[in-house]
mmCIF file as Biopython writes it, N, C-alpha, C and O atoms, coordinates in Angstrom:
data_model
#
loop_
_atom_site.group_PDB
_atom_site.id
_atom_site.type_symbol
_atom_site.label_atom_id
_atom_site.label_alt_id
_atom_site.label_comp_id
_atom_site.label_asym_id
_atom_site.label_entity_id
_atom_site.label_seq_id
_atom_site.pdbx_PDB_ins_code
_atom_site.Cartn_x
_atom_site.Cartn_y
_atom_site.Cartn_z
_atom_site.occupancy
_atom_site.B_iso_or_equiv
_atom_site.auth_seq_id
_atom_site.auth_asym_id
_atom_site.pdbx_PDB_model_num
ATOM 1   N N  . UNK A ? 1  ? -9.761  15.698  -15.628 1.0 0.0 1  A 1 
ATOM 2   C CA . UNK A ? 1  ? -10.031 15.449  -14.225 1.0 0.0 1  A 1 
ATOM 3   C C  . UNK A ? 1  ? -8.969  16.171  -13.399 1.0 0.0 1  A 1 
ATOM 4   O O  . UNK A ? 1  ? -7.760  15.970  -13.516 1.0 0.0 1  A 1 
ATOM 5   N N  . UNK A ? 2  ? -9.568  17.073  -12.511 1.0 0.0 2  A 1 
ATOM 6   C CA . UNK A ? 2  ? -8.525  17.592  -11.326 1.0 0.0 2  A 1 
ATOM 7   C C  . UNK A ? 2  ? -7.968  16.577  -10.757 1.0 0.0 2  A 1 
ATOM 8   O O  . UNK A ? 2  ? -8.394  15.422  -10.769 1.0 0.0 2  A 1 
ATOM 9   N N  . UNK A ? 3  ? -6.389  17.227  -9.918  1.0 0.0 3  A 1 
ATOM 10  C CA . UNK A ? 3  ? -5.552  16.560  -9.270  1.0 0.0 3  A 1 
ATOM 11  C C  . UNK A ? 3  ? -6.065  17.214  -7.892  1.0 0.0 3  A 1 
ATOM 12  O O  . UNK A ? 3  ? -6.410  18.380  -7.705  1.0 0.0 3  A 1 
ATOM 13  N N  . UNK A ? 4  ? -6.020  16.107  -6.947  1.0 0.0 4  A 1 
ATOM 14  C CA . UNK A ? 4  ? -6.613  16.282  -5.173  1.0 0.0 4  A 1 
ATOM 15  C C  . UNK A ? 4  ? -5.066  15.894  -4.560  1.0 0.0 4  A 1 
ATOM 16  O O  . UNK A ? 4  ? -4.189  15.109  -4.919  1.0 0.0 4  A 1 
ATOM 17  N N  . UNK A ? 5  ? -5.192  16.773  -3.551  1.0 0.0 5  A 1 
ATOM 18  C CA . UNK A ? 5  ? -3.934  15.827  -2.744  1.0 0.0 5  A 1 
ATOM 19  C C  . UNK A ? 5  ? -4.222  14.796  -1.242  1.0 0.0 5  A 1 
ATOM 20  O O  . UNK A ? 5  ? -5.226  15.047  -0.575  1.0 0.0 5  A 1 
ATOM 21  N N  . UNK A ? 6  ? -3.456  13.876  -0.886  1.0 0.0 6  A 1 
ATOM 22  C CA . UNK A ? 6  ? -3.722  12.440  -0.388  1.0 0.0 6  A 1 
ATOM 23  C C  . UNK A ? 6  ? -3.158  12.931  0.679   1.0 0.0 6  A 1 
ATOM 24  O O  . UNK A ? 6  ? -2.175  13.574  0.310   1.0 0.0 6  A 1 
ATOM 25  N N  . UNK A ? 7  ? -3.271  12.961  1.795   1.0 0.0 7  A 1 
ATOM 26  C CA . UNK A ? 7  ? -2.302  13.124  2.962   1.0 0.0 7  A 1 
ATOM 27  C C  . UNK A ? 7  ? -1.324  12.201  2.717   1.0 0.0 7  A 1 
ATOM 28  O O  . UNK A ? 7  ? -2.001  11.276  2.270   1.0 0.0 7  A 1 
ATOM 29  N N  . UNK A ? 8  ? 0.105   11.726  2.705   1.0 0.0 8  A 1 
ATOM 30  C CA . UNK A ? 8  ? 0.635   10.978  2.974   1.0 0.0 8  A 1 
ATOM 31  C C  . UNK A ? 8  ? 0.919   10.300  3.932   1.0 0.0 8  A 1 
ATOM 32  O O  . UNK A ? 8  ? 1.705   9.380   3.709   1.0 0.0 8  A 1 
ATOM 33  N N  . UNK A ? 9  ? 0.376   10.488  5.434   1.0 0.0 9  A 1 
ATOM 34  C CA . UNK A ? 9  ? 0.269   9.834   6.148   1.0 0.0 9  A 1 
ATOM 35  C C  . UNK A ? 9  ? -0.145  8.738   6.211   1.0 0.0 9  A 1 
ATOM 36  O O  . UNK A ? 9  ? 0.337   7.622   6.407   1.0 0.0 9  A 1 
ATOM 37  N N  . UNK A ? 10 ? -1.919  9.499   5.866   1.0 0.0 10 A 1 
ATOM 38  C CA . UNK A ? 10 ? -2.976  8.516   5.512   1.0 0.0 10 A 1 
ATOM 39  C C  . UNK A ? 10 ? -2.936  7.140   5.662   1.0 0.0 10 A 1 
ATOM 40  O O  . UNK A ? 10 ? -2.021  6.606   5.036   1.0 0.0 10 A 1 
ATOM 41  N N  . UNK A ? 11 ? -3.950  6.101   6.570   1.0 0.0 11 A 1 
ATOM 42  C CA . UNK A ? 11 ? -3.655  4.838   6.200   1.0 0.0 11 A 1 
ATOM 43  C C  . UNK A ? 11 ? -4.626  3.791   5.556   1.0 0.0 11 A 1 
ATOM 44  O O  . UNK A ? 11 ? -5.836  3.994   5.649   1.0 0.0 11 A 1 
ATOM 45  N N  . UNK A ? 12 ? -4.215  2.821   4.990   1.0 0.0 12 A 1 
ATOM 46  C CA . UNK A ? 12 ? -5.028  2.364   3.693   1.0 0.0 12 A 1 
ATOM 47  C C  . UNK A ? 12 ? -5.219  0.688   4.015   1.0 0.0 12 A 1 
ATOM 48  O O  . UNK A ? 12 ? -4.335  -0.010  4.513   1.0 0.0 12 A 1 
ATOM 49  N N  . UNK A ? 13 ? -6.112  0.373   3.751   1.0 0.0 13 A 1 
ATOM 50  C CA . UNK A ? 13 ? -6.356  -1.518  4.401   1.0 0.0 13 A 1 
ATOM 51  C C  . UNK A ? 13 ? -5.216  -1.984  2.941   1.0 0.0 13 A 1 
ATOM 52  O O  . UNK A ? 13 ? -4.471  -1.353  2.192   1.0 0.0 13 A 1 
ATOM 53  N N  . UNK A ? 14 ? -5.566  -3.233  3.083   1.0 0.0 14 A 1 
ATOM 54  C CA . UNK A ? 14 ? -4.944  -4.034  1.616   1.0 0.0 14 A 1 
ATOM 55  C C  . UNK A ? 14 ? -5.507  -3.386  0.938   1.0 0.0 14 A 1 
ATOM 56  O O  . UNK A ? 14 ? -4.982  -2.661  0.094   1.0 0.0 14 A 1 
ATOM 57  N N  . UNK A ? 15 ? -7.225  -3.537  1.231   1.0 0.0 15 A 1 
ATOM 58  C CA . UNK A ? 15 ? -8.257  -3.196  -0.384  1.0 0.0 15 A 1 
ATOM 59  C C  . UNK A ? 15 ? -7.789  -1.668  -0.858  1.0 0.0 15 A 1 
ATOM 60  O O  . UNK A ? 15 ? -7.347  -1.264  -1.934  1.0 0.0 15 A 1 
ATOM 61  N N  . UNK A ? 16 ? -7.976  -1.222  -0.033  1.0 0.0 16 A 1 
ATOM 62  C CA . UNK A ? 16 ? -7.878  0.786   -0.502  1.0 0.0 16 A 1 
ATOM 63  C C  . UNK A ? 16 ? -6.582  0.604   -1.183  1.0 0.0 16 A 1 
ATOM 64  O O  . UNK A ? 16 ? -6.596  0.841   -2.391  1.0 0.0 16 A 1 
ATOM 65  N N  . UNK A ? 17 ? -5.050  0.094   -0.463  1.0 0.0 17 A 1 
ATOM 66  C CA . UNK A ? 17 ? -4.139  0.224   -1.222  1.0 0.0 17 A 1 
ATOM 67  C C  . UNK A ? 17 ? -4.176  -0.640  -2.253  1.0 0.0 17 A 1 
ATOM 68  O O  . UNK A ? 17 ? -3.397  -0.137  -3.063  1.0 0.0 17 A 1 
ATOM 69  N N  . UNK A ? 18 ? -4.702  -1.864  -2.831  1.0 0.0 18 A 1 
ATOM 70  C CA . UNK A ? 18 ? -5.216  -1.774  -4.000  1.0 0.0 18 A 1 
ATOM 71  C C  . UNK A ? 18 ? -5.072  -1.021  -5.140  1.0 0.0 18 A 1 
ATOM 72  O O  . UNK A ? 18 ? -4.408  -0.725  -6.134  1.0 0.0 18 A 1 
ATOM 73  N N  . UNK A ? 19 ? -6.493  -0.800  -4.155  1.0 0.0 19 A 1 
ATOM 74  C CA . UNK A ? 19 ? -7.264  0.183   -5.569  1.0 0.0 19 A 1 
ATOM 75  C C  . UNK A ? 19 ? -6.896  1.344   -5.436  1.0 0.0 19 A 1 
ATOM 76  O O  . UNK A ? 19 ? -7.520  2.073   -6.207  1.0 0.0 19 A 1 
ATOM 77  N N  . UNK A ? 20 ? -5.925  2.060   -4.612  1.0 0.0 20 A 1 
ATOM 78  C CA . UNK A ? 20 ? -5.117  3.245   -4.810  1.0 0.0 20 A 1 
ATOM 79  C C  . UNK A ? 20 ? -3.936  2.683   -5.994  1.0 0.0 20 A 1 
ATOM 80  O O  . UNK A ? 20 ? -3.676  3.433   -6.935  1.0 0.0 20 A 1 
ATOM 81  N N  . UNK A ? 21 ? -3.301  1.434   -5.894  1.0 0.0 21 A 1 
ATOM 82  C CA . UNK A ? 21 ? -2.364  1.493   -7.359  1.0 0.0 21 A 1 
ATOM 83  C C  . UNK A ? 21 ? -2.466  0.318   -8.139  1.0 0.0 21 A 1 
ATOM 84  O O  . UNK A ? 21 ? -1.647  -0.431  -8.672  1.0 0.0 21 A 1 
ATOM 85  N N  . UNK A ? 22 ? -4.391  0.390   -8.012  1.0 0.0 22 A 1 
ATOM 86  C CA . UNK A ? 22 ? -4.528  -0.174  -9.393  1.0 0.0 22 A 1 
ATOM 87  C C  . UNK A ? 22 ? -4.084  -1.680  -9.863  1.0 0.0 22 A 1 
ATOM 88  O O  . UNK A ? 22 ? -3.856  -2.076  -11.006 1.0 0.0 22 A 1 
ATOM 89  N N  . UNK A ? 23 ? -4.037  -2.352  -8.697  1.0 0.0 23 A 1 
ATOM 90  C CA . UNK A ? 23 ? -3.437  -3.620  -8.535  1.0 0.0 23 A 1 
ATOM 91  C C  . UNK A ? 23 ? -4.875  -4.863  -7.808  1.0 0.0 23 A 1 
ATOM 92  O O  . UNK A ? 23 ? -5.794  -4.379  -7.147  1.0 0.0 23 A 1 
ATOM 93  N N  . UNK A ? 24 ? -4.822  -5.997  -8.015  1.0 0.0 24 A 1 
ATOM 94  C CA . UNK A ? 24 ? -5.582  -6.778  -7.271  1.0 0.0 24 A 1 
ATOM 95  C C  . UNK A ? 24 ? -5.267  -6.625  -5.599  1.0 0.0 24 A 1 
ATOM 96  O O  . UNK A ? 24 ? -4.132  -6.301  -5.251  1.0 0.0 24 A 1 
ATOM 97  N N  . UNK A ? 25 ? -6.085  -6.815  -4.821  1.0 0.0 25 A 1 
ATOM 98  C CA . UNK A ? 25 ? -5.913  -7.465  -3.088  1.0 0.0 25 A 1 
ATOM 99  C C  . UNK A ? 25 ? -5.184  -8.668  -3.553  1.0 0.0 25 A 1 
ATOM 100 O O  . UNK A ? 25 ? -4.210  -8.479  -2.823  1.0 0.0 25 A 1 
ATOM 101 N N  . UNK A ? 26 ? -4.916  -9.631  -4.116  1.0 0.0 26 A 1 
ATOM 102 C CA . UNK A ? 26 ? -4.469  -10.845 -4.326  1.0 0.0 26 A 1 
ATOM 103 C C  . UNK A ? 26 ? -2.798  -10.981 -4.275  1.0 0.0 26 A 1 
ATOM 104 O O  . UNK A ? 26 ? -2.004  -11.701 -3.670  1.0 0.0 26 A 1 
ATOM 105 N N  . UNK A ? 27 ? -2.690  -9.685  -5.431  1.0 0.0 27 A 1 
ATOM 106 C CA . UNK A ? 27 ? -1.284  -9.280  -5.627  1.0 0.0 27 A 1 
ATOM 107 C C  . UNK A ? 27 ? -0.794  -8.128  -4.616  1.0 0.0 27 A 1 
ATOM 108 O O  . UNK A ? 27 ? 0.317   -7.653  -4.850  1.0 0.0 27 A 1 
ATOM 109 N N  . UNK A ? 28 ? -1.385  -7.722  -3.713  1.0 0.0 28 A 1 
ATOM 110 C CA . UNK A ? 28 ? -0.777  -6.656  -2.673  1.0 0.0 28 A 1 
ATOM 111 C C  . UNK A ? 28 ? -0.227  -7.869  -1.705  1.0 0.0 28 A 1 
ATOM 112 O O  . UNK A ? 28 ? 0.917   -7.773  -1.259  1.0 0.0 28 A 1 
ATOM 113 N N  . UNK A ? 29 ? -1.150  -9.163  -1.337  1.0 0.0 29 A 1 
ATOM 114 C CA . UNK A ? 29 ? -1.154  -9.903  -0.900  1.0 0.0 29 A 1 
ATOM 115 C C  . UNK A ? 29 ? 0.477   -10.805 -1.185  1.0 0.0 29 A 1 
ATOM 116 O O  . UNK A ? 29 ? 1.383   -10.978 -0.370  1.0 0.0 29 A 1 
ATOM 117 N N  . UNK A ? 30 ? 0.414   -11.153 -2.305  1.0 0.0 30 A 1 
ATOM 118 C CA . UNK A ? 30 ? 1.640   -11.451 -3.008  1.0 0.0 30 A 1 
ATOM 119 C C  . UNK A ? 30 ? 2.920   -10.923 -2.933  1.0 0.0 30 A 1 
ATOM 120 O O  . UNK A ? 30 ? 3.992   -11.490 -2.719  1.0 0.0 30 A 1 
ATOM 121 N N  . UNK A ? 31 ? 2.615   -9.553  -3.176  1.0 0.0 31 A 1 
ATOM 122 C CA . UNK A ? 31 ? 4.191   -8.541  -2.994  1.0 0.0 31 A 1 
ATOM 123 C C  . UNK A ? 31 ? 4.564   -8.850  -1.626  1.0 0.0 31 A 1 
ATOM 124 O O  . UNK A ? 31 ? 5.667   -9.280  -1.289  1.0 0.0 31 A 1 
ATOM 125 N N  . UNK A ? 32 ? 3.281   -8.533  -0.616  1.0 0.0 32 A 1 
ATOM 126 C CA . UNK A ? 32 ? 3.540   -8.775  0.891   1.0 0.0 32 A 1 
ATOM 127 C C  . UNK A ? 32 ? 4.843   -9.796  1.514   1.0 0.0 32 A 1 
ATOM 128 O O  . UNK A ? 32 ? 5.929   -9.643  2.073   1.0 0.0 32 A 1 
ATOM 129 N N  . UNK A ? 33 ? 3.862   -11.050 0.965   1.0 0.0 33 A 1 
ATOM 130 C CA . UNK A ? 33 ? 4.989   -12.000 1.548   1.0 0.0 33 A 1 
ATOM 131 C C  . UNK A ? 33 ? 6.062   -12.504 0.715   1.0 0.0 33 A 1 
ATOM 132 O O  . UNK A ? 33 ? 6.668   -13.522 1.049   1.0 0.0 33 A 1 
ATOM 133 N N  . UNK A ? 34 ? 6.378   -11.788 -0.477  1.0 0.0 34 A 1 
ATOM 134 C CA . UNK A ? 34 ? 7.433   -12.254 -1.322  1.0 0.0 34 A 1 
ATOM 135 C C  . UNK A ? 34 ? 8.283   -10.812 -1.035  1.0 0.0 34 A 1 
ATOM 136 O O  . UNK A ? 34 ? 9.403   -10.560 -1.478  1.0 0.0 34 A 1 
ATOM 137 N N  . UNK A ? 35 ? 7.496   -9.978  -0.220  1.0 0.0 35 A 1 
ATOM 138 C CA . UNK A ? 35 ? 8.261   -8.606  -0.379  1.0 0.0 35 A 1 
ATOM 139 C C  . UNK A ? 35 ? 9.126   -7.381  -1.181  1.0 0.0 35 A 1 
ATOM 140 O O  . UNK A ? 35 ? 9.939   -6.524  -0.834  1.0 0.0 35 A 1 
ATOM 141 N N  . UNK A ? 36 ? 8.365   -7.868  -2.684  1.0 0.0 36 A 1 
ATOM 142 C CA . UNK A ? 36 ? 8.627   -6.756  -3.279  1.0 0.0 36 A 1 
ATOM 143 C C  . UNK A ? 36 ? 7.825   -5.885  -3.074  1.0 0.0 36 A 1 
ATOM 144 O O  . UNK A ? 36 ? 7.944   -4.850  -3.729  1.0 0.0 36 A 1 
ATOM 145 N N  . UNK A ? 37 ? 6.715   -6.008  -2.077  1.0 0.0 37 A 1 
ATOM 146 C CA . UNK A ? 37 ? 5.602   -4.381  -2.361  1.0 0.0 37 A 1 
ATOM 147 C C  . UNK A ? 37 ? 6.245   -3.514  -1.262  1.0 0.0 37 A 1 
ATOM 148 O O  . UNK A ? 37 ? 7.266   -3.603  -0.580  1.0 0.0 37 A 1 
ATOM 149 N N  . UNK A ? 38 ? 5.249   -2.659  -1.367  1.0 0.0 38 A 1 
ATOM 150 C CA . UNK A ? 38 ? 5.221   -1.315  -0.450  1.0 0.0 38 A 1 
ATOM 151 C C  . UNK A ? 38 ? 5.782   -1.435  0.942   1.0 0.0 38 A 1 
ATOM 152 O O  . UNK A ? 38 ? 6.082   -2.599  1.210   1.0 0.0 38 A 1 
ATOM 153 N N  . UNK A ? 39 ? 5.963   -0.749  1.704   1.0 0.0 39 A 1 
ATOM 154 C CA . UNK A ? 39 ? 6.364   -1.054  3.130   1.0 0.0 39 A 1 
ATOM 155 C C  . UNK A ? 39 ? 4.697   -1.021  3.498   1.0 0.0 39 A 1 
ATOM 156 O O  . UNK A ? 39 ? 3.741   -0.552  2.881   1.0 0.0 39 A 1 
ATOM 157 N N  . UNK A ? 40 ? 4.814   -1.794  4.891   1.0 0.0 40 A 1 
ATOM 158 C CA . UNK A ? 40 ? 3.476   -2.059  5.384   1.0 0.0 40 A 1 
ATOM 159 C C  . UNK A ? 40 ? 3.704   -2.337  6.754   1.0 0.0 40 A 1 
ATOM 160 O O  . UNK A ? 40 ? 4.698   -2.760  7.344   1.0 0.0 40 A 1 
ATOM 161 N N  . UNK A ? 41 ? 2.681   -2.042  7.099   1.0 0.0 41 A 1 
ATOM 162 C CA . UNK A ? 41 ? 2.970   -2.446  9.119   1.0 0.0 41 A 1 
ATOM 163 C C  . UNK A ? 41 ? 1.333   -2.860  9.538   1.0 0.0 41 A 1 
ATOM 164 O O  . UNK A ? 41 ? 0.321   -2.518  8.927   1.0 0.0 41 A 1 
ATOM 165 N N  . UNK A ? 42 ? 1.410   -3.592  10.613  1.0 0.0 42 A 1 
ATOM 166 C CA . UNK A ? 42 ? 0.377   -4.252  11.088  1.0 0.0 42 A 1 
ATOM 167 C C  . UNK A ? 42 ? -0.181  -3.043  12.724  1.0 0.0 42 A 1 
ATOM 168 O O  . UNK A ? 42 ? 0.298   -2.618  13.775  1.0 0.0 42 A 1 
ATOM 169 N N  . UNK A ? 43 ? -1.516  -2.985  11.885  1.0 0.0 43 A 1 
ATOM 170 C CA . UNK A ? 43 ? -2.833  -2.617  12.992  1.0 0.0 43 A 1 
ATOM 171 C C  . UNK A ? 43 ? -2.905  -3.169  14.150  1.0 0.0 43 A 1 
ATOM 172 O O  . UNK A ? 43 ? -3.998  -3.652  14.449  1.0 0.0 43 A 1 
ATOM 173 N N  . UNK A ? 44 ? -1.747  -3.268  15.168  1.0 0.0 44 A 1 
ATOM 174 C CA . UNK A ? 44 ? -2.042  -4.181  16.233  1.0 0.0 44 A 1 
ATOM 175 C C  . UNK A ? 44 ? -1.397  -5.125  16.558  1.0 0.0 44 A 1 
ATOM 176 O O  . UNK A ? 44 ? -0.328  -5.115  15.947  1.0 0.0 44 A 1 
ATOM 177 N N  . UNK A ? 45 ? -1.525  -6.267  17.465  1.0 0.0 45 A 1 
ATOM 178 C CA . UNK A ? 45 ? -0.931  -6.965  17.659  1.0 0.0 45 A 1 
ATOM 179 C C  . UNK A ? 45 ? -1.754  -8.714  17.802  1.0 0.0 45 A 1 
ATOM 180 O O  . UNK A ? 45 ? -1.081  -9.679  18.163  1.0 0.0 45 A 1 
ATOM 181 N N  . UNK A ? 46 ? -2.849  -8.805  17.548  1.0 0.0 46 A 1 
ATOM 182 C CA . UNK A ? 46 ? -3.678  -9.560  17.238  1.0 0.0 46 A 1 
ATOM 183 C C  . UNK A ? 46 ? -2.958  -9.957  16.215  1.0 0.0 46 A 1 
ATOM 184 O O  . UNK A ? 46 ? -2.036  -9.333  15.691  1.0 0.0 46 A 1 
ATOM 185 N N  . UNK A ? 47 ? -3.598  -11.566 15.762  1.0 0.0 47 A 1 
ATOM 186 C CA . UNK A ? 47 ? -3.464  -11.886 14.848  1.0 0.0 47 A 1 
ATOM 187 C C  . UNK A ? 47 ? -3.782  -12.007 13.782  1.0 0.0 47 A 1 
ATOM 188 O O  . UNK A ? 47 ? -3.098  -12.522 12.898  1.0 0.0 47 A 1 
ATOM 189 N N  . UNK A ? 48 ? -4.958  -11.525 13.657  1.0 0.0 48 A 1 
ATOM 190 C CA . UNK A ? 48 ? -5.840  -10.883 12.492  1.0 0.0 48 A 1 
ATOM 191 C C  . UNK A ? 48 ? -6.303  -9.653  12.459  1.0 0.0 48 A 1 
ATOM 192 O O  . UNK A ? 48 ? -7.506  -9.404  12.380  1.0 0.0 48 A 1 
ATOM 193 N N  . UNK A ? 49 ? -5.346  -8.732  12.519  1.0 0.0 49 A 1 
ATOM 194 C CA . UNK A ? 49 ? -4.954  -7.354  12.507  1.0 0.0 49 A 1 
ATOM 195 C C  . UNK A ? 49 ? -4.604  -6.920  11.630  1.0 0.0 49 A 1 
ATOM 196 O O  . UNK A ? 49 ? -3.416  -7.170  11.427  1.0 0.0 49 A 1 
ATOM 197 N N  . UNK A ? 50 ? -5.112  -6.270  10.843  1.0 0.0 50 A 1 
ATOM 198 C CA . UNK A ? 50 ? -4.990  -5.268  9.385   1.0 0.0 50 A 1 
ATOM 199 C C  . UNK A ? 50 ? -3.901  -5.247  8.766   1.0 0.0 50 A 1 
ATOM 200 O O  . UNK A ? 50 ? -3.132  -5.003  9.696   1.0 0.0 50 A 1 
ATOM 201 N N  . UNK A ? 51 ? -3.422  -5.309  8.075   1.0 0.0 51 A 1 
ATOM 202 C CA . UNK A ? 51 ? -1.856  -5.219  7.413   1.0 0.0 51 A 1 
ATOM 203 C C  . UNK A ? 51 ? -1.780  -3.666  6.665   1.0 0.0 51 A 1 
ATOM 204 O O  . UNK A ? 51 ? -1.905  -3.879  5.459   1.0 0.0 51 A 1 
ATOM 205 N N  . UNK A ? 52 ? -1.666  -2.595  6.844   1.0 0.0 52 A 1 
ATOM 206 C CA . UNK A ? 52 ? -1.680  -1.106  6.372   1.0 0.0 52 A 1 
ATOM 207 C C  . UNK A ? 52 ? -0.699  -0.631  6.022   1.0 0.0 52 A 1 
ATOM 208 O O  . UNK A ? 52 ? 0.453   -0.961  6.306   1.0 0.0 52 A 1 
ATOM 209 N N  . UNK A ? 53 ? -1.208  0.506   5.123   1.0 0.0 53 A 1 
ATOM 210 C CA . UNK A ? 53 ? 0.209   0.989   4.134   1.0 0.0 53 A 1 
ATOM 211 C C  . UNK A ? 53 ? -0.255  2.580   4.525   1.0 0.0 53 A 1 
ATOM 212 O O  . UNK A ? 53 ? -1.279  2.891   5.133   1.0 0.0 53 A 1 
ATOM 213 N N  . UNK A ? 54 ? 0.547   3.283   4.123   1.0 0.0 54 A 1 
ATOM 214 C CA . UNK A ? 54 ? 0.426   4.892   4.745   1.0 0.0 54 A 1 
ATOM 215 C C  . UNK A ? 54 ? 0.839   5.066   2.788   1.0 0.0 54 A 1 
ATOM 216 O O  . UNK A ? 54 ? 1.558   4.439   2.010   1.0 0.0 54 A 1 
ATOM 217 N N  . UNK A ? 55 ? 0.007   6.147   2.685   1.0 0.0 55 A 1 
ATOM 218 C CA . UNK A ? 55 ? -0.093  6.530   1.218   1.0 0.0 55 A 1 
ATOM 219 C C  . UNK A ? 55 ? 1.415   7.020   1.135   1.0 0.0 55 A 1 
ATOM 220 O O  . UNK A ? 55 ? 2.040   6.338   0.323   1.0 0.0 55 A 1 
ATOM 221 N N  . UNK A ? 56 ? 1.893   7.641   1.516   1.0 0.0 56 A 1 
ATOM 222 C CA . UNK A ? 56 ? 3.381   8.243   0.966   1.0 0.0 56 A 1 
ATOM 223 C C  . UNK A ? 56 ? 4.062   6.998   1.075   1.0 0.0 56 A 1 
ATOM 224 O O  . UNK A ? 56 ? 5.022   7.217   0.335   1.0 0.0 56 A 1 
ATOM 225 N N  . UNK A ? 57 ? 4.154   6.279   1.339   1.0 0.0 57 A 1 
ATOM 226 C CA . UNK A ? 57 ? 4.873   4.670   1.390   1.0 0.0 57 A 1 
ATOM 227 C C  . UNK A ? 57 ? 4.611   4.006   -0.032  1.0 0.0 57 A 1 
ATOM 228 O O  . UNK A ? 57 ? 5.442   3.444   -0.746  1.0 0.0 57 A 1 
ATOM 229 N N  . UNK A ? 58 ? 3.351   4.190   -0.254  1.0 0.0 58 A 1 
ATOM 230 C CA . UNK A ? 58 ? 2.256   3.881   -1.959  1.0 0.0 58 A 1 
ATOM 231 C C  . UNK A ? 58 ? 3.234   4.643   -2.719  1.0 0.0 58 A 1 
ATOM 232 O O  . UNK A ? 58 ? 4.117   3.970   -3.251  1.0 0.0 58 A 1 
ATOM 233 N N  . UNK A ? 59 ? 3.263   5.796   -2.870  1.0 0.0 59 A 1 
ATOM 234 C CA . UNK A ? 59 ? 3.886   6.804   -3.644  1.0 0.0 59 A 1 
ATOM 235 C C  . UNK A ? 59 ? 5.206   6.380   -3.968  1.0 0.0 59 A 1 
ATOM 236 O O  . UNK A ? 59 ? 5.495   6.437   -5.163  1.0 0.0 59 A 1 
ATOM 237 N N  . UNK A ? 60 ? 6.354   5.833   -2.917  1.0 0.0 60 A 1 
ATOM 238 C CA . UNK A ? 60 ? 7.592   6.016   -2.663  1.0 0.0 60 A 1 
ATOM 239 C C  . UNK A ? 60 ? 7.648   4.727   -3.675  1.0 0.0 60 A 1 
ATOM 240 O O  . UNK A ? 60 ? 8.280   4.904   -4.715  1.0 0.0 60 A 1 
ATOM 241 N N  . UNK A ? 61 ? 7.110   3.590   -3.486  1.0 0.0 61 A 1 
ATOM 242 C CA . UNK A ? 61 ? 6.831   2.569   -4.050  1.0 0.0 61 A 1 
ATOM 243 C C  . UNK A ? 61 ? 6.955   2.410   -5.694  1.0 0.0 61 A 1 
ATOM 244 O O  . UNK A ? 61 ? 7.685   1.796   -6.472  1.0 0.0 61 A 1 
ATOM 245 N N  . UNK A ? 62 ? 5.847   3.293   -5.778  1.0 0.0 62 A 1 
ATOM 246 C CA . UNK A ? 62 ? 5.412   3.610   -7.749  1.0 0.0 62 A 1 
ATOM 247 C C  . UNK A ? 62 ? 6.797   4.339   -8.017  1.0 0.0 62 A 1 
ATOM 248 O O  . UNK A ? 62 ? 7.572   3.765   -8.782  1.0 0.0 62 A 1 
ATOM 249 N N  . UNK A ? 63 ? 7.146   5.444   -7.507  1.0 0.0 63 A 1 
ATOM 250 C CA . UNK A ? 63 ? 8.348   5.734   -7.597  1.0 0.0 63 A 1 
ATOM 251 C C  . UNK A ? 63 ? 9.860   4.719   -8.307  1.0 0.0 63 A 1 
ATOM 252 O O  . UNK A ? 63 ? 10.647  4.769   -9.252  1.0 0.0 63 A 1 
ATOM 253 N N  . UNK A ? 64 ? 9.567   3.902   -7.159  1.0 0.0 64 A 1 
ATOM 254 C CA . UNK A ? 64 ? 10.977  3.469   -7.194  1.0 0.0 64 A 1 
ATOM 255 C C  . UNK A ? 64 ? 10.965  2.103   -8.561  1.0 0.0 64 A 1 
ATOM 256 O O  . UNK A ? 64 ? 11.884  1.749   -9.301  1.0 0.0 64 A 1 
ATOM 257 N N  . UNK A ? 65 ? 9.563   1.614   -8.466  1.0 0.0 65 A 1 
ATOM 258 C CA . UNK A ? 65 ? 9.286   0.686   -9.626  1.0 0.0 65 A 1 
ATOM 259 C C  . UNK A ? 65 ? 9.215   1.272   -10.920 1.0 0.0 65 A 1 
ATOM 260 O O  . UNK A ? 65 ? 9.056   0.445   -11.818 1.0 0.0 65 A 1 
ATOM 261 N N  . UNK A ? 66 ? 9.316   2.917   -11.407 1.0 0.0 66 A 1 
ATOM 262 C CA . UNK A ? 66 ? 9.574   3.232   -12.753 1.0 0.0 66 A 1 
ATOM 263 C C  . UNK A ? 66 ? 11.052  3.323   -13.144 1.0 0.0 66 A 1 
ATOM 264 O O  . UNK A ? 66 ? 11.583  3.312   -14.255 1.0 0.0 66 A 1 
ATOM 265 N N  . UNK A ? 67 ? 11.527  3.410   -11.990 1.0 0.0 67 A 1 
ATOM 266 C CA . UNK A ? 67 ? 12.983  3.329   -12.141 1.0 0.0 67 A 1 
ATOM 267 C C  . UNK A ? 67 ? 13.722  1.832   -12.845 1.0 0.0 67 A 1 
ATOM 268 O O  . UNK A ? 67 ? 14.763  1.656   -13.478 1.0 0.0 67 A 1 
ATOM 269 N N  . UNK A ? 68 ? 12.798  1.049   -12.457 1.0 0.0 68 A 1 
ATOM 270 C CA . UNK A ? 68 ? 13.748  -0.212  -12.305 1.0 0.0 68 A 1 
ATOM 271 C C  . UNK A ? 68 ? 13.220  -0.383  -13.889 1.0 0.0 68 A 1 
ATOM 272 O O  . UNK A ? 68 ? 13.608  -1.332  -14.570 1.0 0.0 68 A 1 
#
């Protein structure tokens, strides 16, 4: 299978970042408020406003967790 490249900008709901690393919504959910996951910032200022991750943030992430 070819390699594509991701913008790293890019931004991703819970679900997409997910299933970009292969993890449950449950446990993105989890890292969230225990804060070992990804950096993440909120869609807004509502209160039920998206919680989003920018793919190079995903990346930096997987990164730093093979290290440990």
């Amino acid at each position: 299978m070819g390699r594509y490249e991701v913008n790293p900008r890019a931004k991703l709901t819970t679900a997409q970042a997910a299933r970009y690393l292969g993890v449950s919504q449950r446990q993105m959910e989890r890292m969230r408020g225990d804060g070992t996951g990804p950096i993440w910032f909120k869609a807004g200022d509502a209160i039920n406003s998206p919680c989003m991750y920018e793919v190079g943030d995903l990346d930096v992430w997987v990164r730093t967790q093979k290290a440990k």
